[in-house]
N, CA, C and O of each residue as an XYZ file, in Angstrom:
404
protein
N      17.465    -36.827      2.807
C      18.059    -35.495      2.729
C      16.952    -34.456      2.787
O      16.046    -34.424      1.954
N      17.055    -33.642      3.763
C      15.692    -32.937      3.692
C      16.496    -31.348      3.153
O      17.565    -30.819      3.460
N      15.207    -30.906      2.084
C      15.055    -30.081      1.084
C      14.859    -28.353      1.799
O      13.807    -28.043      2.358
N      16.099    -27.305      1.655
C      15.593    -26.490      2.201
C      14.750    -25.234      1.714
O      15.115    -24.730      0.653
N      13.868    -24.779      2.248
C      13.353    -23.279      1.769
C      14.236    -22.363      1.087
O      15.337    -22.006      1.504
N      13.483    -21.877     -0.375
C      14.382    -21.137     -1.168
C      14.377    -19.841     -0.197
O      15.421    -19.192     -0.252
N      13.455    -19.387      0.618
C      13.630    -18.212      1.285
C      14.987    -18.173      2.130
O      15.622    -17.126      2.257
N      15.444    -19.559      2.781
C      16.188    -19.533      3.658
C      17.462    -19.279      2.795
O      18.336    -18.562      3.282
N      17.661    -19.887      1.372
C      18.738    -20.171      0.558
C      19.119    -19.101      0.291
O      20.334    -18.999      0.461
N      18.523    -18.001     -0.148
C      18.397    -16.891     -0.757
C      18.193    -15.416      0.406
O      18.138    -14.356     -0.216
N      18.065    -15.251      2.210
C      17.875    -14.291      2.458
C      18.266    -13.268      1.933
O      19.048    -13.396      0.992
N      17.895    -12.031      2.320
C      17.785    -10.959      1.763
C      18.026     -9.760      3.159
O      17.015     -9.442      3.786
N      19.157     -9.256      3.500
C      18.900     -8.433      4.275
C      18.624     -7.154      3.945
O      19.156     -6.526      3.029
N      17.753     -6.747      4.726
C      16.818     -5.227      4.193
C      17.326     -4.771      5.291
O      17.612     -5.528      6.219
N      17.566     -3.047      5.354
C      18.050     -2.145      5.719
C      16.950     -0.982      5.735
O      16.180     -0.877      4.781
N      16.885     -0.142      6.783
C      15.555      0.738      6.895
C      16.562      2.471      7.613
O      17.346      2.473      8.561
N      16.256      3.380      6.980
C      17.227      4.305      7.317
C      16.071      4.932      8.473
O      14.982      4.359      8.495
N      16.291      6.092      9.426
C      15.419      6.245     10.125
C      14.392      7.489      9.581
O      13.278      7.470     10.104
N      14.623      8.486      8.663
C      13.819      9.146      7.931
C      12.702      7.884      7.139
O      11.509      8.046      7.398
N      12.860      7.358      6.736
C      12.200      6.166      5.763
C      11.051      5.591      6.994
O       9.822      5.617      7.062
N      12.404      4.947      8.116
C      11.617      4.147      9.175
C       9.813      5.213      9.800
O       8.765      4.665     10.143
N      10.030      6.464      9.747
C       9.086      6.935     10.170
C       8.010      6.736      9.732
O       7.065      6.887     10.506
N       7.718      6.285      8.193
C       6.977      6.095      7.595
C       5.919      7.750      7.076
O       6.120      8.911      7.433
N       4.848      7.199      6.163
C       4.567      9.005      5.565
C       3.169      8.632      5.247
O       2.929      8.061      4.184
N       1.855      9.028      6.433
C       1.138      9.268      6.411
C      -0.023      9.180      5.122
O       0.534      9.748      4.182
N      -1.288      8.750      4.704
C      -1.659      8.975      3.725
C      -3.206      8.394      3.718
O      -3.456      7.248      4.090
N      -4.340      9.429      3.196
C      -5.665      9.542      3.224
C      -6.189      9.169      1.873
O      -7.301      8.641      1.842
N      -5.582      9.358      0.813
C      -5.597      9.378     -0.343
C      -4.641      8.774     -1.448
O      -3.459      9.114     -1.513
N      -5.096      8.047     -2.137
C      -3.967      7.517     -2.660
C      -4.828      7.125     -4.040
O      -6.013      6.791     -4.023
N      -4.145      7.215     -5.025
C      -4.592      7.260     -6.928
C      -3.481      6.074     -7.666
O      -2.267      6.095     -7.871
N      -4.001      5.589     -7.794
C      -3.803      4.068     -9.067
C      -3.883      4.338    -10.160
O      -4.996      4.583    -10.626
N      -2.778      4.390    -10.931
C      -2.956      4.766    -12.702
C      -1.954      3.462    -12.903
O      -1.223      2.968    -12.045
N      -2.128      3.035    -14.306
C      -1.438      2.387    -15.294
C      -0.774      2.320    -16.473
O      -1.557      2.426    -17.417
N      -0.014      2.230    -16.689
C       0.382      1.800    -17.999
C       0.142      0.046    -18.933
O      -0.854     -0.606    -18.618
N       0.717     -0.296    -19.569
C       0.745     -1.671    -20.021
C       2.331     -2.366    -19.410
O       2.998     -3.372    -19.654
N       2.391     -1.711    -18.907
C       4.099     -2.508    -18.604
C       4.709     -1.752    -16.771
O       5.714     -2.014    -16.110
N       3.399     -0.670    -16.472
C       3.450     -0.442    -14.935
C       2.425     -0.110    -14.261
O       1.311     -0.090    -14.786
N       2.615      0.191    -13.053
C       1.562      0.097    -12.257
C       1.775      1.516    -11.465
O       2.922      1.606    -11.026
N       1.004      2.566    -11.197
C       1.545      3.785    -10.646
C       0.510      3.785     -9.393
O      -0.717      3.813     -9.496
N       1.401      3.741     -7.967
C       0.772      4.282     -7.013
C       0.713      5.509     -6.060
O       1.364      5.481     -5.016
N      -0.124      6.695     -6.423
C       0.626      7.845     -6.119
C      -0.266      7.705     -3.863
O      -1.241      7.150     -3.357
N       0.655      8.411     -3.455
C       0.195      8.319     -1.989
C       0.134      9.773     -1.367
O       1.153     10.458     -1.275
N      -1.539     10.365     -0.795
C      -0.583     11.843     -1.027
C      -1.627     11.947      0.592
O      -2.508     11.110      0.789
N      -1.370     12.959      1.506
C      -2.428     13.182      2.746
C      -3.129     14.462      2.422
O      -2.752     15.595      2.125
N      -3.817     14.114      2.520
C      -5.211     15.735      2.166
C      -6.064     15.770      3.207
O      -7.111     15.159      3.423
N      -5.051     17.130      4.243
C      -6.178     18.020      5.247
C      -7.373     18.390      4.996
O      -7.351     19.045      3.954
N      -8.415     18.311      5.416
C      -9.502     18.588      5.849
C      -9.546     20.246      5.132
O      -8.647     20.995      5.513
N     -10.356     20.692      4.325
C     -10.174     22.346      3.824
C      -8.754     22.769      2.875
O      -8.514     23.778      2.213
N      -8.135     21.809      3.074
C      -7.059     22.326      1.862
C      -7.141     22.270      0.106
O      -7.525     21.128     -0.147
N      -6.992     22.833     -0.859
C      -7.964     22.385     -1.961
C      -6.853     22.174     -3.122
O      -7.052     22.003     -4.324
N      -5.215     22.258     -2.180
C      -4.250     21.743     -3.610
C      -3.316     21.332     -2.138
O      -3.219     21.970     -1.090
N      -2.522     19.643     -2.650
C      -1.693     19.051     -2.078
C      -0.542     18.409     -2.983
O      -0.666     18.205     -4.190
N       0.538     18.134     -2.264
C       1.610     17.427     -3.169
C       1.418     16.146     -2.797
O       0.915     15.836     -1.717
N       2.068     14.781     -4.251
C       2.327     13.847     -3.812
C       3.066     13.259     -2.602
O       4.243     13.616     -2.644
N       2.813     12.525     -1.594
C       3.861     12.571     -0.374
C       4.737     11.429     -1.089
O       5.944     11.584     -1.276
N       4.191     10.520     -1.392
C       5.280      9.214     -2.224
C       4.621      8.756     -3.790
O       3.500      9.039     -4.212
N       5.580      8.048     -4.413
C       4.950      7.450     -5.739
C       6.123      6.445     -5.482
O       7.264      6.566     -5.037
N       5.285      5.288     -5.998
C       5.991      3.633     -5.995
C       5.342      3.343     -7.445
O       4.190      3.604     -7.793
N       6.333      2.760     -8.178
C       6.113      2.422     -9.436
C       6.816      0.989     -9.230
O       7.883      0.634     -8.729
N       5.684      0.292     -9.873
C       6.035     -1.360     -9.970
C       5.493     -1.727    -11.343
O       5.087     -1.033    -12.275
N       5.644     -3.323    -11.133
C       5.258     -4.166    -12.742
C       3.874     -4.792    -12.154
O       3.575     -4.733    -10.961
N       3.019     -5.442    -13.231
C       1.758     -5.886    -13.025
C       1.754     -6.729    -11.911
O       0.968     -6.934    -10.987
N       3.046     -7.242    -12.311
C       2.793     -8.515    -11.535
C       3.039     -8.543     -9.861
O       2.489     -9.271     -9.035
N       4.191     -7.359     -9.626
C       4.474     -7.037     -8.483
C       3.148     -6.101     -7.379
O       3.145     -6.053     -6.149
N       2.121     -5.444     -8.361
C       1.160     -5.160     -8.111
C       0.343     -6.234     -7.794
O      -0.108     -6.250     -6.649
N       0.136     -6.877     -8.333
C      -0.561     -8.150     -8.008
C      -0.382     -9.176     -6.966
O      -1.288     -9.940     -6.633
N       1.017     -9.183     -6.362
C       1.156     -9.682     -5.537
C       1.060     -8.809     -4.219
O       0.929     -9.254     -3.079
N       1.141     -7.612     -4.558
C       0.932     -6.762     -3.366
C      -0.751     -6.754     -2.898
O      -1.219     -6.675     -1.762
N      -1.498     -6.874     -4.297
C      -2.668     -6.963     -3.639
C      -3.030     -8.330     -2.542
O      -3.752     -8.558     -1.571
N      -2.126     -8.962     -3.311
C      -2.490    -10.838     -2.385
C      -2.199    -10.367     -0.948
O      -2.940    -10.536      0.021
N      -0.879     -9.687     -0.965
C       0.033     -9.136      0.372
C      -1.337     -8.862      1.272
O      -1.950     -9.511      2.120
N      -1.512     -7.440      0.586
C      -2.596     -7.110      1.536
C      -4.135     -7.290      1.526
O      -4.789     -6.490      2.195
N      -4.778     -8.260      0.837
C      -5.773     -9.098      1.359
C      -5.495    -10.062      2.145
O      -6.536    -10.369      2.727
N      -4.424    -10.869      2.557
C      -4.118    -11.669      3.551
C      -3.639    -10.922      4.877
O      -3.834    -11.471      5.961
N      -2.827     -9.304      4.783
C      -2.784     -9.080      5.653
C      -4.179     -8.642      6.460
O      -4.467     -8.862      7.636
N      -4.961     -7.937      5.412
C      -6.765     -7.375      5.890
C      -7.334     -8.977      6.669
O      -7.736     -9.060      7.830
N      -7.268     -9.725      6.035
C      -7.769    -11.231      7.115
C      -7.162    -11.800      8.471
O      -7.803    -12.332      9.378
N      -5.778    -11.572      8.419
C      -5.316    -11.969      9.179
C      -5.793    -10.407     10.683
O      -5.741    -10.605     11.897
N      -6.223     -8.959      9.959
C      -6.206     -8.238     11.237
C      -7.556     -8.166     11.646
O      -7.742     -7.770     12.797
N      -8.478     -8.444     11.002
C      -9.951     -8.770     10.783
C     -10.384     -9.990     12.000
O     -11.342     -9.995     12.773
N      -9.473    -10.810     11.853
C      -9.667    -12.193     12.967
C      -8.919    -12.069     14.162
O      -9.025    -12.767     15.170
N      -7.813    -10.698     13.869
C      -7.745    -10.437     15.492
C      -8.214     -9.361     16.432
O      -8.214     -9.513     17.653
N      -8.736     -7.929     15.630
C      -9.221     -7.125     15.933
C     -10.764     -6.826     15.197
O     -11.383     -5.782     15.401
N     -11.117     -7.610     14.567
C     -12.799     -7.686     13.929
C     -12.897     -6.966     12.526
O     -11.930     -6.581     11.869
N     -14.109     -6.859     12.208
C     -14.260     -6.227     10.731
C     -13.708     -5.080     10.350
O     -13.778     -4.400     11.375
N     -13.310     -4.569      9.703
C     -12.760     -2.759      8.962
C     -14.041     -2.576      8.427
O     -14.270     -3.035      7.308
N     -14.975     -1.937      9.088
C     -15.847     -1.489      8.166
C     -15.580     -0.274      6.883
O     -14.841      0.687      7.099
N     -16.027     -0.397      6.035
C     -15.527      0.591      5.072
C     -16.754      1.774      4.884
O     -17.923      1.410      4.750
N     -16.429      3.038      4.886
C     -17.977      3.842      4.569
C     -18.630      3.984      3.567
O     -17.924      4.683      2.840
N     -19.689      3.726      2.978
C     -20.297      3.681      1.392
C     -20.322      5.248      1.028
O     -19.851      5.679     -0.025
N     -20.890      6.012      1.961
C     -20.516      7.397      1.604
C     -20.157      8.245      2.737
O     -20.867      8.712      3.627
N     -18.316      8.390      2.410
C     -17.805      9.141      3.873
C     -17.789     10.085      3.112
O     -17.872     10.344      1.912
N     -17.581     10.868      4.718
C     -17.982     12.394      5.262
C     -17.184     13.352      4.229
O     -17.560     14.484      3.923
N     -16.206     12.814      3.821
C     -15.191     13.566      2.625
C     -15.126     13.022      1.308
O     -13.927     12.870      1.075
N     -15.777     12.663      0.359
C     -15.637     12.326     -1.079
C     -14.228     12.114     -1.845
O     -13.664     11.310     -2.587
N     -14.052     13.159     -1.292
C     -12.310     13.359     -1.579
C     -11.096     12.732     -1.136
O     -10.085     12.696     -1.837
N     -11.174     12.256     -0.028
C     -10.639     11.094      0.402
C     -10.604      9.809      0.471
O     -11.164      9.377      1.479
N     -10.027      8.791     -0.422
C      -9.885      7.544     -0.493
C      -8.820      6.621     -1.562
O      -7.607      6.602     -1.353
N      -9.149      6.234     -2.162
C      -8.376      5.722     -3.549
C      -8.956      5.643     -4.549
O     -10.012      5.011     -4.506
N      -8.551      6.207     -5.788
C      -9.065      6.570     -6.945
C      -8.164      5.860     -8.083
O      -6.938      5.822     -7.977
N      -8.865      5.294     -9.189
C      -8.002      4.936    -10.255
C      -8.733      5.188    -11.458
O      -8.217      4.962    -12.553
C-alpha cells in the first residue's frame, strides 16, 4: 500500500486578488520582536526623502519566522546556482537602506 504525502492529503487552495498580486516594492525593511511574535515592518525609502510610511507589516510566531528564514535561505541557493552570487555591499552608498533589527 503505498503511503501518500500529507501535502497532497491536505491541499490548500490559495487565492491571490489582483491589488495583492502586484506585489509592494521594498528597500528597507525592520525586524522587531516580542516573546510570542515576530514583527516585520516593509517600507520603500526614495533616495532624499527623510520621513516614509510603512508599505506592509506581517506579524508571525517564532516559529513561522523561522521557517521563513529556512524558506529563504534555500530559496537564496537555489538562485545563486542559477544566476551566480548576490553579492551583498559591506558599505552601500545609502546607510539607510537595508534591514534593521
Amino acid at each position: 500500500m503505498a503511503s501518500q504525502n500529507p501535502v497532497e492529503q491536505n491541499q490548500i487552495q490559495i487565492e491571490i486578488d489582483e491589488v495583492v498580486a502586484q506585489g509592494t516594492y521594498s528597500n528597507l525593511a525592520i525586524v522587531s520582536h516580542t516573546e510570542t511574535e515576530v514583527v516585520l515592518d516593509f517600507i520603500f525609502l526614495p533616495p532624499q526623502v527623510p520621513k516614509v510610511k510603512v508599505k506592509s507589516r506581517i506579524i508571525t510566531s517564532p516559529s513561522h519566522a523561522k521557517k521563513l528564514l529556512l524558506a529563504l535561505e534555500d530559496n537564496i541557493k537555489k538562485y545563486e546556482s542559477r544566476f551566480g552570487k548576490i553579492e551583498v555591499a559591506t558599505t552601500p552608498d545609502n546607510p539607510r537602506i537595508g534591514f534593521y533589527h
